[in-house]
ROSE-316896 format. One record per residue: residue in three letters; x, y, z of N, C-alpha, C in turn. Coordinates in steps of 0.2 Angstrom, whole numbers, plus 5000, padded with zeros to 4 digits. Layout:
N
PT  rest    nx    ny    nz   cax   cay   caz    cx    cy    cz
PT   ALA     X     Y     Z     X     Y     Z     X     Y     Z
...
This chain:
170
PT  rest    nx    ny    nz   cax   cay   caz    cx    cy    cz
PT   UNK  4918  5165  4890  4919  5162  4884  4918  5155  4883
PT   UNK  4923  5152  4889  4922  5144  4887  4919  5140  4893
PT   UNK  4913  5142  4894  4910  5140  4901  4915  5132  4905
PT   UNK  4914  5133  4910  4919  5125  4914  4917  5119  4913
PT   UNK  4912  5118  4909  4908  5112  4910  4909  5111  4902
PT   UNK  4912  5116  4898  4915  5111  4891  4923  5112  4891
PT   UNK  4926  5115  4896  4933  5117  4898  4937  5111  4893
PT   UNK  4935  5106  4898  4938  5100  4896  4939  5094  4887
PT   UNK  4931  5099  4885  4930  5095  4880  4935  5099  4875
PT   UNK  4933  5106  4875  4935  5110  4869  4942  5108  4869
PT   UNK  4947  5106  4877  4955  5105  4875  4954  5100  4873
PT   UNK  4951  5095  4872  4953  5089  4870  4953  5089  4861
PT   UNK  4948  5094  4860  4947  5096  4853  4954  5100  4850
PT   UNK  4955  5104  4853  4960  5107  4852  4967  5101  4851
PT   UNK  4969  5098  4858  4973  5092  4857  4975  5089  4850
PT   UNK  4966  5086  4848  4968  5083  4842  4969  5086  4834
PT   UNK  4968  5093  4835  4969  5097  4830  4976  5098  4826
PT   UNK  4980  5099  4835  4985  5104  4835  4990  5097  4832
PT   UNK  4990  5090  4832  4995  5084  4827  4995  5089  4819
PT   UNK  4991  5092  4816  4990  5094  4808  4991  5101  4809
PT   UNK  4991  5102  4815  4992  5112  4813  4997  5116  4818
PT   UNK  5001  5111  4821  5004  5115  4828  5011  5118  4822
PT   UNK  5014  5116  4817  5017  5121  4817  5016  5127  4813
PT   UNK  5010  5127  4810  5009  5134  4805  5007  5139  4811
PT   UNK  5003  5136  4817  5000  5138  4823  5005  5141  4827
PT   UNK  5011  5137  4827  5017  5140  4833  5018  5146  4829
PT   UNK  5020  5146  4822  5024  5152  4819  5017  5157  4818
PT   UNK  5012  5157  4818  5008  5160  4819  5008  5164  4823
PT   UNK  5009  5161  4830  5007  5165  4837  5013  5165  4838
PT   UNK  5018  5165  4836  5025  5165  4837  5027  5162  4843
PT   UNK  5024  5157  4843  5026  5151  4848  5032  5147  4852
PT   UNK  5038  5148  4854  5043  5148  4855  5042  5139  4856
PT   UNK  5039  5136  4858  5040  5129  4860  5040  5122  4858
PT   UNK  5041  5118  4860  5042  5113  4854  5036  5107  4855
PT   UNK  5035  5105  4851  5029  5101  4849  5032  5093  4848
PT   UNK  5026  5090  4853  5028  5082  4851  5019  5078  4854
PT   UNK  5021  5073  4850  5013  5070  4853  5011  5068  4861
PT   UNK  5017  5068  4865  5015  5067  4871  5015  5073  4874
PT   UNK  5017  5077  4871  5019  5083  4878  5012  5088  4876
PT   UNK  5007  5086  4869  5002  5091  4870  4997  5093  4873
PT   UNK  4996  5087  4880  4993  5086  4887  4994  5094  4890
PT   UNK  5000  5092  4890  5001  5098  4896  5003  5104  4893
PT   UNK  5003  5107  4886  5002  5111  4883  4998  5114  4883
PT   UNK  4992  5111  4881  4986  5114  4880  4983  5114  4888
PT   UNK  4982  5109  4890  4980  5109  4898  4983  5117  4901
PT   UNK  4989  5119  4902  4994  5126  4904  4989  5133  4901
PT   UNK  4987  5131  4894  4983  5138  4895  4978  5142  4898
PT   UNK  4978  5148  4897  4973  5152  4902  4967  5154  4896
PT   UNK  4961  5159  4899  4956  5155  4894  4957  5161  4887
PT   UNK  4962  5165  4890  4963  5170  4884  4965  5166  4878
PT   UNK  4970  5162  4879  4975  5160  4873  4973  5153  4875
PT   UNK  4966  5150  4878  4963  5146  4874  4960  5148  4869
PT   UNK  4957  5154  4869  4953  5155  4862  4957  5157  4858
PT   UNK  4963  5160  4858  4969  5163  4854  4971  5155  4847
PT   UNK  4972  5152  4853  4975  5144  4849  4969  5141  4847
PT   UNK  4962  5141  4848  4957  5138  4846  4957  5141  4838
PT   UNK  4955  5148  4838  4955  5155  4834  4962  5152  4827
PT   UNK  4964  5153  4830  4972  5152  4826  4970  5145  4822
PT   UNK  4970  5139  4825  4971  5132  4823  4963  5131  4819
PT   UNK  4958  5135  4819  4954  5136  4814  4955  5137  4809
PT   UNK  4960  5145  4808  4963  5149  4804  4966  5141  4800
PT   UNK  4972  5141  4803  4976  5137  4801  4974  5132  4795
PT   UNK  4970  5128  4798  4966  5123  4796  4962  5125  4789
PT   UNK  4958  5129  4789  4955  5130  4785  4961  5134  4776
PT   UNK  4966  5138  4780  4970  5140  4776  4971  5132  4771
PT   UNK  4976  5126  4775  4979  5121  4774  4972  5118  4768
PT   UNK  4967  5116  4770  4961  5113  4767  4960  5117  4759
PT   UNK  4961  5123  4760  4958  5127  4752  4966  5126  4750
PT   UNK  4970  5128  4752  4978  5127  4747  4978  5119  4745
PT   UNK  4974  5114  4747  4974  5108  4744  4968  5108  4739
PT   UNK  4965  5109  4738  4957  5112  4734  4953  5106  4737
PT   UNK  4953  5106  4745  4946  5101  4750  4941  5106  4748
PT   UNK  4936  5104  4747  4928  5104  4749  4927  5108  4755
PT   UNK  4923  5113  4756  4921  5117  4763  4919  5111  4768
PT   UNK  4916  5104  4765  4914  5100  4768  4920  5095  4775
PT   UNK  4926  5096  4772  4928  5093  4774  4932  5097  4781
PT   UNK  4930  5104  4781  4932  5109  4785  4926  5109  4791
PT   UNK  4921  5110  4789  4915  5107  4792  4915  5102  4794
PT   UNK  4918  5097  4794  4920  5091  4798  4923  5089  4801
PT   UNK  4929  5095  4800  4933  5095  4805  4931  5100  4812
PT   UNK  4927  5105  4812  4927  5110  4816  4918  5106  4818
PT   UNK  4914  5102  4817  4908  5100  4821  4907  5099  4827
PT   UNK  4914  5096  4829  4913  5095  4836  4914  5101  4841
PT   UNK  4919  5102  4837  4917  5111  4842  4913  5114  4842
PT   UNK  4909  5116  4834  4903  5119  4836  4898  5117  4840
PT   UNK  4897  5110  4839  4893  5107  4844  4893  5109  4852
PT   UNK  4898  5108  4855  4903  5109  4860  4900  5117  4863
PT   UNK  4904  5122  4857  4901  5128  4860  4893  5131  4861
PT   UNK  4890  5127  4855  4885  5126  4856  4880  5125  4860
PT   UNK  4881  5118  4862  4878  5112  4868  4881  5117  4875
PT   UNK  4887  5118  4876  4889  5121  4881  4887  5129  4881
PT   UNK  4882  5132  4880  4882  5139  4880  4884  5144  4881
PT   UNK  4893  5144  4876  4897  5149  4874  4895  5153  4870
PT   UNK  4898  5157  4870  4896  5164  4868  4900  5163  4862
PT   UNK  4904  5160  4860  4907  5158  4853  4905  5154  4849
PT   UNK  4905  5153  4843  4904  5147  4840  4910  5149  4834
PT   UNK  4909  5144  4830  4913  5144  4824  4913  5147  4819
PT   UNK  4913  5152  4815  4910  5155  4810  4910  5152  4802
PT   UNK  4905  5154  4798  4901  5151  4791  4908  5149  4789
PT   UNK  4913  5150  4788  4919  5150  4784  4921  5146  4788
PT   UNK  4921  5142  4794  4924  5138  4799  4934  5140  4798
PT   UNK  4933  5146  4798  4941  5148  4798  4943  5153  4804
PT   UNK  4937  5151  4810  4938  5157  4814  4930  5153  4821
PT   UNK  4935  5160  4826  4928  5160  4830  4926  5166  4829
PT   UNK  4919  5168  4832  4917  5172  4830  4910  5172  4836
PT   UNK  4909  5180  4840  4903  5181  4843  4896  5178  4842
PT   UNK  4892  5173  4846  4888  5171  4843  4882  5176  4843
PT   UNK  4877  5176  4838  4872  5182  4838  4867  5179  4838
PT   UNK  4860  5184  4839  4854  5181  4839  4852  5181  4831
PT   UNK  4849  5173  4829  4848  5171  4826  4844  5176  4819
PT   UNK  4841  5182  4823  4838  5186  4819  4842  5188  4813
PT   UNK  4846  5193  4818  4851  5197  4816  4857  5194  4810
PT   UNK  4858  5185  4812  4862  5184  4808  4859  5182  4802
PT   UNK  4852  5178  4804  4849  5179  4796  4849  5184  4792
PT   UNK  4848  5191  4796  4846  5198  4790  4853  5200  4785
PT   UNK  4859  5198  4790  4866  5199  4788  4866  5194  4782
PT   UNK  4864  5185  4784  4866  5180  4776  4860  5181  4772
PT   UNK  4855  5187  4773  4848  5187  4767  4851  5194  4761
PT   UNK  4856  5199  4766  4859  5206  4765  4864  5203  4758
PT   UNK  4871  5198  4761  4875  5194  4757  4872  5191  4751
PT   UNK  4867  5186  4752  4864  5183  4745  4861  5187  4742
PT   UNK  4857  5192  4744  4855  5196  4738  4858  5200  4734
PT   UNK  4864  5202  4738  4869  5206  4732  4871  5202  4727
PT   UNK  4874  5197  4729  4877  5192  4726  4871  5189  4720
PT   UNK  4864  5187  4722  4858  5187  4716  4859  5195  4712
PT   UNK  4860  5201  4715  4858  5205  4710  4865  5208  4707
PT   UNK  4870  5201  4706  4878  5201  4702  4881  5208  4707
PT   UNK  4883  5207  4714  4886  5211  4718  4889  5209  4721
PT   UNK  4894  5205  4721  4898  5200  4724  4902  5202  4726
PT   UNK  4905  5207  4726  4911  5211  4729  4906  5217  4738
PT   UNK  4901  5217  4736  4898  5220  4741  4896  5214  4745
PT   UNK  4895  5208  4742  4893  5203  4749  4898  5201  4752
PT   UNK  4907  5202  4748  4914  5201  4751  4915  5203  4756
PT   UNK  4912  5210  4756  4914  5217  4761  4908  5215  4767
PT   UNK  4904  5212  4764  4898  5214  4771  4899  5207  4774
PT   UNK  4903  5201  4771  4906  5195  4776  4911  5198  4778
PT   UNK  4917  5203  4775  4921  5206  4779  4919  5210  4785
PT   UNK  4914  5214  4785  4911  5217  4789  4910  5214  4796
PT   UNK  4905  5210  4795  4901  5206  4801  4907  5202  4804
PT   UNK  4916  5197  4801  4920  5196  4806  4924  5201  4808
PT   UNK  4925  5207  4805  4927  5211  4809  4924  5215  4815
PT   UNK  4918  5215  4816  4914  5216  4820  4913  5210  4826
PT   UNK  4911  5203  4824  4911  5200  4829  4917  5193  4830
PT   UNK  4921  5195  4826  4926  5190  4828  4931  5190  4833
PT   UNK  4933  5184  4836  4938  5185  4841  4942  5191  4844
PT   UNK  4944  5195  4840  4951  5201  4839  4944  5208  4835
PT   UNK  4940  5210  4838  4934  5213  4834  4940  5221  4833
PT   UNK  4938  5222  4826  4941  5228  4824  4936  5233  4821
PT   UNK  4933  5237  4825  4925  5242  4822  4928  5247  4816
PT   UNK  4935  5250  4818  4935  5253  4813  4936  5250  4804
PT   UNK  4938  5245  4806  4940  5239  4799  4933  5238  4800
PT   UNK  4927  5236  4802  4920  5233  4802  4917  5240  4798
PT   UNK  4918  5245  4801  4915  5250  4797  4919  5253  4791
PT   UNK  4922  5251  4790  4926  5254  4780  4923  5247  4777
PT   UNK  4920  5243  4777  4921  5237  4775  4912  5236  4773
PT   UNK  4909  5240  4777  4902  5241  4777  4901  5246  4772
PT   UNK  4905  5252  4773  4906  5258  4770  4907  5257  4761
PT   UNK  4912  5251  4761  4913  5247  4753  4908  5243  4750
PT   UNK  4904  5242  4756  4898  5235  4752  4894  5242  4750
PT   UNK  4892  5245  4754  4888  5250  4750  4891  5253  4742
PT   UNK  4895  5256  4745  4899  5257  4737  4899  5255  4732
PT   UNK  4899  5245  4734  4900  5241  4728  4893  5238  4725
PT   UNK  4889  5244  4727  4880  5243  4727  4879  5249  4724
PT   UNK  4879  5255  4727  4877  5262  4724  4881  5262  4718
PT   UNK  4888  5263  4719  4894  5264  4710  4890  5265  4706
PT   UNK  4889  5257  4703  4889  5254  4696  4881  5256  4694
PT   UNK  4877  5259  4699  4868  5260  4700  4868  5268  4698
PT   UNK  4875  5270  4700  4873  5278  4700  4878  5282  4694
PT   UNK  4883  5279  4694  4888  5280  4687  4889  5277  4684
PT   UNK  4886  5279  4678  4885  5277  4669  4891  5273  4668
């Protein structure tokens, strides 16, 4: 997941995250420990690379929550999460950060994910925005951090729904 040769960058990433998001993050991951600006050295450093991704995952979460309950710009989410995508990117992680930058998410080939955001904007052109909801819900439960197939497939199940319905009942 976080190849050895960005081990280092992705913590430092995290390090400077976790000043604006360590406590929604602690009570998230129900984090027992207490938080100060020196000690996040060797917090973050102490993780294994499960619950690096966990606290990366999370502190996107976090973040991105914080950012829209203040009504920021997606831009400024996006510039918060750059360096990391870059990071996993440059570095050849199988992660990268997802469209919403509110998550990691399995990185895909580039086909597959086009067909998925051309599947989303056309619903949404043909006034179906509740089936493009479901099929952005779809695709992070399918490839996100904590993948849940059966939530992936009721959610596919619903984009179609929210496409036949209204086409086939009067």
């Amino acid at each position: 997941g976080i190849p050895a040769w960005i081990d280092r960058a992705v913590r430092n990433w995290l390090q400077f995250m976790l000043i604006s998001t360590h406590e929604r993050l602690f009570a998230r991951l129900r984090y027992p420990g207490r938080f100060n600006f020196d000690n996040r050295f060797s917090l973050v450093g102490d993780l294994n690379e499960s619950d690096l991704l966990n606290w990366i995952d999370g502190t996107l979460n976090v973040n991105a929550a914080k950012h829209r309950e203040l009504g920021r710009p997606d831009s400024f989410l996006e510039s918060d999460s750059r360096d990391l995508q870059t990071l996993l990117r440059e570095g050849h992680s199988i992660w990268k950060v997802c469209d919403t930058f509110d998550g990691l998410e399995r990185r895909q080939d580039s086909t597959v994910t086009a067909a998925a955001h051309w599947a989303g904007e056309t619903a949404k052109s043909f006034g179906r925005p509740a089936a493009a909801k479901h099929l952005e819900s779809a695709w992070g439960h399918t490839y996100g951090l904590h993948s849940e197939p059966s939530k992936a497939f009721g959610e596919a199940v619903l984009a179609v729904e929210a496409v036949a319905v209204p086409a086939i009942v009067p």
